[in-house]
N, C-alpha and C positions, 0 to 999 in steps of 0.2 A: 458553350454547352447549355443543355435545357436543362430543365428542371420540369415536373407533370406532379399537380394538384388533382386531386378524384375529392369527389364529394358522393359516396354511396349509399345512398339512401334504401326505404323497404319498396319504394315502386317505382323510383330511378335512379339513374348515376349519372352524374356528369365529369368532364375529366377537361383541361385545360393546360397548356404550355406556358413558359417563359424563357426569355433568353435570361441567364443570369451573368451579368455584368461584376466589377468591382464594386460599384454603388451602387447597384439593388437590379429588381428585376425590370427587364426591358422587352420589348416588344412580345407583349401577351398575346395569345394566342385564342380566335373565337372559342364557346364552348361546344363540345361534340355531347348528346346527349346519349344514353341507355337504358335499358333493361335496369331492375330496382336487383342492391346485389348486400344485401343485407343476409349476414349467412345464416341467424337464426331462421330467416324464412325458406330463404332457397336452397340451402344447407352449402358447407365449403366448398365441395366439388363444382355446383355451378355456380356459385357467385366466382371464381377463376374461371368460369367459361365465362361471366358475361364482363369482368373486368379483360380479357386476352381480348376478347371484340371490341370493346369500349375503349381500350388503349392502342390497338391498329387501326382504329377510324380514326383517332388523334392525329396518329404518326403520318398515316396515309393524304390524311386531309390539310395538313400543312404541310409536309414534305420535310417531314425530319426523322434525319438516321438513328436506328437505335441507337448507334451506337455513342450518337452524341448528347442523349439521355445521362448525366449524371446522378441526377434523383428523382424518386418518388415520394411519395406523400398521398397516404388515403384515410380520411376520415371516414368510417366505417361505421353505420347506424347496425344493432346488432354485437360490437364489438366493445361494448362495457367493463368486461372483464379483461384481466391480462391473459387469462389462457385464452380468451377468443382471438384476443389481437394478435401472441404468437402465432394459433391454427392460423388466422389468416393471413399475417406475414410469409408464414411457408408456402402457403397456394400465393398469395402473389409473387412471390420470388418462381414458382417454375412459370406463373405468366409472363413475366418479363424475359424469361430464360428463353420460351418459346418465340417471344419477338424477337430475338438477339439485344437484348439489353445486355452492358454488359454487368458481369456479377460481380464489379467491385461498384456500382452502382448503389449509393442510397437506399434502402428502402425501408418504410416505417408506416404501419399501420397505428391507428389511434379509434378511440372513440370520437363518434361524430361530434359530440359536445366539445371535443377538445380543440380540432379546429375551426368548430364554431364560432368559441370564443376569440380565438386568433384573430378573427376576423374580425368580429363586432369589435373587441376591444385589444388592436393591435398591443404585444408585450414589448417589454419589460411595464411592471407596475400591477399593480393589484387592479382587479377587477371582476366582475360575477357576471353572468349569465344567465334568463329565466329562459328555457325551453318548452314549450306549451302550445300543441300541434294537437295531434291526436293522443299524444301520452304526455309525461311532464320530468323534465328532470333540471337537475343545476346545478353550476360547477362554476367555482371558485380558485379565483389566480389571488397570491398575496404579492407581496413587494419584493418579498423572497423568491417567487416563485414556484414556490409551494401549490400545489393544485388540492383543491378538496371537493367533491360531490356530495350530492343529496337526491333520490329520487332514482329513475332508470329500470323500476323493478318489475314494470311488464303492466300491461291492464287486470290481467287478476291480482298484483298481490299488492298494487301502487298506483301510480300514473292520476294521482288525484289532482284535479286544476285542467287536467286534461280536456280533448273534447269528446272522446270516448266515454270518461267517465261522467260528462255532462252530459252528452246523450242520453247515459244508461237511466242518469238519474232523473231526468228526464220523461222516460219512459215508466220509470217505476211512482213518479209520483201522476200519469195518465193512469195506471191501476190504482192507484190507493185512493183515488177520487173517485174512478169506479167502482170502487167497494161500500165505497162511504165511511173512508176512513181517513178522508181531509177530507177538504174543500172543492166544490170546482173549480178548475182550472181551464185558461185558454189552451192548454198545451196539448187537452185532448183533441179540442176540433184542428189544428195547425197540426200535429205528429202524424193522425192519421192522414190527413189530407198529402200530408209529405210523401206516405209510404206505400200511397194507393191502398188504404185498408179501411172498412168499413166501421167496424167497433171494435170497441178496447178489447174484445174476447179474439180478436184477428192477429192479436201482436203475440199469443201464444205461441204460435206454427211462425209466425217472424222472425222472432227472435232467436228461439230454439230452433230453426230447422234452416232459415235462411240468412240470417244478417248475421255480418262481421262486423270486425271492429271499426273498419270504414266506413261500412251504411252506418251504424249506431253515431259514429262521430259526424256525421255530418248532419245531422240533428240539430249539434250546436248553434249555430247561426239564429236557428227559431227559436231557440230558447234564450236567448241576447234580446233576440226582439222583443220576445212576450216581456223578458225583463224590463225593459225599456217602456215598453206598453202598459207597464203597472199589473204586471199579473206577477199576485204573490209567490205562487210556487216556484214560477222560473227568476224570481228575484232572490229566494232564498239559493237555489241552485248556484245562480254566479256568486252571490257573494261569498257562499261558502266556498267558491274553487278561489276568487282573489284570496282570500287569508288563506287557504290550501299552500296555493305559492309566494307567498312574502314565508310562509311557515318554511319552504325549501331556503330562502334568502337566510331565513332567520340561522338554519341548520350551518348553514356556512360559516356565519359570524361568531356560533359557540365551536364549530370544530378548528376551525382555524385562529381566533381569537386574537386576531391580529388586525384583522378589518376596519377600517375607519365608517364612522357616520355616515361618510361623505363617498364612500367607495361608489364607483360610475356602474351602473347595473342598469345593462342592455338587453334586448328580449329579441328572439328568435321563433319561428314557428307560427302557421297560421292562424292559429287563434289568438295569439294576444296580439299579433301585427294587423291583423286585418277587421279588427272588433272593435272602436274605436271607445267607445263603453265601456268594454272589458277591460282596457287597458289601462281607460283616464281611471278605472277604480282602482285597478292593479297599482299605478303611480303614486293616488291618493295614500293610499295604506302604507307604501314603503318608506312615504316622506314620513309619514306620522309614527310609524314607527320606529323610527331613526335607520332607519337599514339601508341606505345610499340613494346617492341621487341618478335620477333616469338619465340614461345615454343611450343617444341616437345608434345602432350599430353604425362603424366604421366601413365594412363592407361585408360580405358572405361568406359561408362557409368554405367554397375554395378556394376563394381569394385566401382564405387561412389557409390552408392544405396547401396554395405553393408558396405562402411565406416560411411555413415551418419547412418545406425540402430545401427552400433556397438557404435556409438557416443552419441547416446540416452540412449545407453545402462548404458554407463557410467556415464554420467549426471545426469540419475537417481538411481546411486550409486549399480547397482543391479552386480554390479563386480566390485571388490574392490583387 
């Protein structure tokens, strides 16, 4: 019998098989990619039209019967709360119905964070997660298994550490320079030059009339650099997003109060993986401030998504 891992993200999905065996999973299956199926964006109805596509390019593309699908498992970006992850358990269950999966099958939507950390830091055992992409959040495994989050609340009301919100701020410290209410900054000549705009009076009709949360985030990067480069503004910028997220770390180890010093805390998300700066200060701080020591991720978010189906699998004794 297989088992299907999804990792649904806001601009794609990806979905992956496994044979599950007695002793663990065997012959994995390449990943089929998709359409992004996060249902705050695309709303429920088509995030199940673009997981029903995303899960018959799987089936089709490896040659397996639904009917010998005994789980699912989808981390679902979007699905932070439990009434999101029921609404989307119910539309993936008539996706699966539609492939002829059958309906004593598996299935179990989660937040993306959750089989994140799966992966980074295969369970049982305590472990934390920093997430920090274009938004920021973090979740927390104890020894118990106890799970606790921090963060998740969207780019208006949170997502600080983020690269959205480093963008934003980013952007608002090129005006407050143009005002002459700091200092000059590198970050006016490098932003504009990024956005094709001429003067800081161009980012008005930009911001407000054109740019999303992704043109703003992908900002970041130049703002790493100027940091890097010794330009004040964009050095206060990151540094306030690293203690931003050791502050999400920190949130874990008062809610849950269980956490060792030493707890392994792994990071996920483009920005702190691919910033090499960003990160060595992110690491610096977490040592210093006793809040665990850095771990490598163990592997990806759906390599988590088909250890947690294979995991159901077993629990409910249907491989023995």
């Amino acid at each position: 019998m297989y088992v299907i891992g999804v990792d649904g993200g806001g601009t794609n999905s990806r979905a992956a098989a496994a044979f599950v065996t007695a002793s663990g999973l065997d012959r994995e299956s390449a990943v089929i990619q998709g359409n992004g199926s996060n249902p705050r964006a695309v709303g429920f109805e088509q995030m199940r039209e673009e997981l029903t596509e995303l899960l018959s390019s799987l089936l089709k593309a490896h040659s397996i019967r639904a009917g010998d699908v005994a789980g699912i498992c989808c981390g679902l970006a979007g699905a932070g709360r439990l009434h999101d992850q029921l609404l989307a358990q119910a539309e993936l269950r008539k996706a699966v119905s539609q492939l002829g999966i059958s309906a004593s099958a598996c299935i179990d939507v989660y937040a993306d964070s959750i089989t994140a950390l799966e992966g980074a830091i295969p369970g049982p055992g305590e472990g934390i997660l920093i997430i920090a992409g274009t938004g920021s959040n973090a979740i927390g495994r104890t020894k118990t298994g106890d799970l606790f989050h921090c963060g998740g609340w969207g780019h208006l009301l949170g997502d600080e550490g983020g690269g959205y919100r480093i963008g934003l701020e980013a952007l608002q410290a090129v005006v407050r320079a143009a005002d002459g209410r700091a200092s000059p900054t590198s970050l006016t000549s490098s932003l504009l030059s990024f956005f094709g705009l001429q003067e800081p009076e161009d980012l008005v009709s930009f911001v407000y009339e054109h740019a999303g949360k992704r043109e703003i985030a992908s900002a970041a990067p130049l703002v790493m650099e100027a940091a890097e480069g010794g330009d004040e503004a964009a050095a206060g910028i990151v540094h306030q997003a690293v203690e931003e997220l050791c502050l999400h770390v920190r949130s874990l180890h008062d809610q849950a109060g269980t956490f060792s010093p030493h707890v392994p805390v792994a990071a996920e998300g483009s920005l702190i993986k691919q910033a090499p700066g960003f990160q060595k200060q992110f690491r610096h701080l977490l040592k210093a401030d006793g809040l665990g020591t850095w771990a490598e991720s163990a592997a990806d978010p759906l390599e988590g998504a088909l250890q947690l189906a294979a995991r159901r699998i077993y629990d409910t004794g249907k491989v023995r």
